[in-house]
Structure formats: C-alpha cells, structure tokens
C-alpha angles and dihedrals in degrees: 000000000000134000122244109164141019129191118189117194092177133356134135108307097352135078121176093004106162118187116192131197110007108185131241105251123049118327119203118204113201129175133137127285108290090021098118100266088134105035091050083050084048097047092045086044086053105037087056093038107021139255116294115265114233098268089062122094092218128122113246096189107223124211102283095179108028132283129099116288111268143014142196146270135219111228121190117201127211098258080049097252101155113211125181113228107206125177141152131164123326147118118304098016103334127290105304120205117182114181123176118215089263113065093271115130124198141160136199100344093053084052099051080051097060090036089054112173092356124102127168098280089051084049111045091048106032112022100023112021133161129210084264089065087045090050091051116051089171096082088062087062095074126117097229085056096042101051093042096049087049089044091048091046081053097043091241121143093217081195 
C-alpha cells in the first residue's frame, strides 16, 4: 500500500492542505523549524490509527486556523485499488470511513486489510519517523517490532 494523496480540513496549524502526487518510493518532507514537518508526520499517523482518546497525553492537534478536525488519505494498493481513507473525531479512534473507488463502503476491517501486518508502534519507528524516533533506538527494541519486522521479512502475517 502507498500514499498518494493527502487532504487536511483541520489539523494543527493547517485547514484545506491538499498534497498531490506523492511518489511511489520514499517522500521527504523539509521545511524550516515551526513549518509543519511534525504536525503533517502526526495527521497521516492519525488518519491510518485514530485520534488519541482523552486519557492519552498525546497532542491531538486541534484545528488552529478553521476547518473540521480531520481529513483523509488516498491509499493505492499493489494490485493499484485506490481507496479513500476519511476520519475525523469519535469514539475508539474517530469515525473511520474507508471507500474504495467503486461504491463499496467499509470500516475497520477494510483498514486492518490495507495495513496488513502493521500496527502504530511498526509505523511510527520503521515507515513514518521523526527526529524524536531517531534520537531514541530504543523504541526499535521492542517485541512487538521486532516479531512483525521478522514476520513481514517471512511473509507471514504474525495477526
């Protein structure tokens, strides 16, 4: 599965951000201290694994300049399906919406399908990392990392 687009309503510093034709192979985002970097890595973390419930210490990063908390992502799969990926604030995570190009609506279940073996931990410190996850090896010496990057090396989905 790869991301191609991205849309944010409202997220953190930005409100109606659309970003077209990501490539295929790695994207870089730069900018200057205080452009975004962080808060882009934080919308494209919670639009694949859900906003942050209240107990969590998280930032959530509420709409600072207008626009309704959230967006969506365009995910492509290898055999090219397009599906659009669209939350925004809810119980367990936010309301999910996952459509595929064709009329076809699912939730949850449609999602864990394109993540395959990834979860949030295998994300934030392997696919999407800041410089906090490059400061800190330690979060790669987990078991859960550890048994889903040997599973995915077996092609085995360890679910």
């Amino acid at each position: 599965m790869r991301l191609t687009r991205l849309y944010i309503n409202g997220f953190g510093r930005f409100h109606d951000l659309r970003i077209d034709g990501l490539s295929p192979g790695l994207t870089v985002f730069l900018g200057r201290n205080e452009s975004g970097k962080t808060t882009l890595l934080n919308f494209i973390r919670t639009m694949l694994f859900g906003f942050p419930d209240g107990r969590s210490n998280e930032n959530p990063f509420p709409p600072l300049v207008g626009g309704r908390h959230g967006g969506n992502l365009t995910l492509v799969t290898a055999d090219e399906e397009t599906f659009l990926l669209e939350r925004y604030p809810g119980p367990r995570g936010g309301r999910l919406n996952v459509t595929k190009t064709d009329p076809s609506q699912g939730g949850t279940d449609r999602l864990g399908h394109l993540l395959g073996p990834s979860n949030k931990t295998l994300f934030r410190n392997v696919y999407a990392f800041s410089l906090s996850e490059l400061q800190d090896f330690d979060t790669l010496d987990t078991d859960a990392v550890r048994e889903t990057l040997y599973s995915a090396g077996a092609g085995v989905n360890p679910q």
